[in-house]
C-alpha positions in Angstrom: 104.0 20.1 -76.6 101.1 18.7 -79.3 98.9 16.4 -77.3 96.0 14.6 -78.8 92.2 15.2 -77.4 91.3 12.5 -75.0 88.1 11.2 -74.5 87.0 8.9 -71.8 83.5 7.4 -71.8 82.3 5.2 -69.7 78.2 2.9 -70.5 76.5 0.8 -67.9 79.4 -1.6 -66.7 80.9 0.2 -63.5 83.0 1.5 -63.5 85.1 0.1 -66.8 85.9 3.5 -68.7 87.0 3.2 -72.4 90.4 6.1 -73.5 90.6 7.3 -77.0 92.9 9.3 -78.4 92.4 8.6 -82.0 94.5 6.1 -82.7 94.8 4.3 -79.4 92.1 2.5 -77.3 92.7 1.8 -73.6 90.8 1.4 -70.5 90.8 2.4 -66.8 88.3 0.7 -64.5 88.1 0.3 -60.2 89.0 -2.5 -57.8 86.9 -4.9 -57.0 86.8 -3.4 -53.2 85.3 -0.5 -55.0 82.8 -1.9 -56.9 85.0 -2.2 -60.2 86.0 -5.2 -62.2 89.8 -5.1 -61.5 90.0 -5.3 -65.5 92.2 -2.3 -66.4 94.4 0.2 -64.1 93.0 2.8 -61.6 93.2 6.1 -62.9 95.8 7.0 -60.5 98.0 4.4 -61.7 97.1 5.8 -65.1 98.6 9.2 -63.9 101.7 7.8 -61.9 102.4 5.4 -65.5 102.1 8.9 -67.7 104.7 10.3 -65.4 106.7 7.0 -65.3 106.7 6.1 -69.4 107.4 10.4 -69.9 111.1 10.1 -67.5 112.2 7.0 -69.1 111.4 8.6 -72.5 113.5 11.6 -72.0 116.2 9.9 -70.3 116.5 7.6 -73.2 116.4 10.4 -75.6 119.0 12.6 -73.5 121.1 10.2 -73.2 120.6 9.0 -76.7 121.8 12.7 -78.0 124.7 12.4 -75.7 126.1 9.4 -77.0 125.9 8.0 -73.1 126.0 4.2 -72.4 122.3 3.9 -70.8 121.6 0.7 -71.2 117.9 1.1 -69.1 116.1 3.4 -67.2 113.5 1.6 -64.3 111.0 4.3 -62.6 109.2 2.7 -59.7 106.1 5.9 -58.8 103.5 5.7 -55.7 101.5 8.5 -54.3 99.9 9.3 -50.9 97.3 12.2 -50.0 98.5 14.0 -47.0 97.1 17.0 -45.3 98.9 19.3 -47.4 98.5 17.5 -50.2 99.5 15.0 -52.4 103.1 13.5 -52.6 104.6 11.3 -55.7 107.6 9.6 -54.6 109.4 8.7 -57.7 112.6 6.2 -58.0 114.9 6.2 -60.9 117.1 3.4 -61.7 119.8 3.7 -64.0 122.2 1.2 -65.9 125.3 1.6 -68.2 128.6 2.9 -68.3 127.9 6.3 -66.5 129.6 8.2 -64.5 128.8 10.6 -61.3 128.3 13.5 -63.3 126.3 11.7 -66.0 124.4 10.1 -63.1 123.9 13.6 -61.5 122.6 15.2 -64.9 120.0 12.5 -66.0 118.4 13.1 -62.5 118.8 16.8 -63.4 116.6 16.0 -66.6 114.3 13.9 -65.0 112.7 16.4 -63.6 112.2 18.6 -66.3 110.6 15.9 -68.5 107.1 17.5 -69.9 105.3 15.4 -67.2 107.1 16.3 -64.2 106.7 20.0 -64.9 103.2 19.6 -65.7 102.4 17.8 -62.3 104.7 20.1 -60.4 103.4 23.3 -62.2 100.2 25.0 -61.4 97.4 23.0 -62.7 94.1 24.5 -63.8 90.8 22.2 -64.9 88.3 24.2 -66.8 85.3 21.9 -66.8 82.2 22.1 -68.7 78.5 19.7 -69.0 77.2 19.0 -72.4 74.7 16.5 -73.3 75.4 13.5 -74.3 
């Protein structure tokens, strides 16, 4: 998987923090109740939507290859911290002319979209400080 270099920079305005990727510009920022502007997503809504967009995605294009009537695909995400960690509950909604086993096989490739398996996968951050 060929991913673009992110970069996320953020200037005096808390917390309003701009995304590049070289071609697209987007923005994350904090509630208000957290001292943000409310003007852009949270970052963990930024995560749960990266997992949401990368299902529908590879539904469509399963289903797609197939020749299967999916008409849409609706993926409602949330996430809780618990004790033992943290848990994304993820709900798929499916439309079209499909039966059981179709049904049973796009949930089947749900969760081995890229996303899914890199959020379910061991995850290692290798961080470094440079000067600005």
């Amino acid at each position: 998987m060929s991913v673009p270099v992110v970069t996320a920079s953020i200037g005096e305005t808390d917390f309003r923090t701009r995304l590049d990727d070289g071609t697209h510009t987007w923005f994350a920022d904090e509630p208000a109740s957290l001292g943000g502007a409310d003007s852009a997503p949270q970052p963990a809504a930024l995560l749960l939507a990266s997992l949401g967009a990368c299902t529908s995605i590879t539904l469509r294009m399963y289903a797609k290859r197939k020749g299967w009537a999916l008409e849409s695909v609706n993926v409602e995400l949330s996430m809780k911290s618990t004790a033992e960690g943290t848990i994304i509950d993820r709900r798929i909604a499916v439309a079209g002319s499909l039966d059981g086993e179709q049904r049973e096989r796009l949930l089947q490739i749900a969760n081995a979209c890229p996303m899914h398996k890199v959020l379910s996968g061991a995850i290692r951050i290798d961080s470094g400080l440079a000067d600005a």
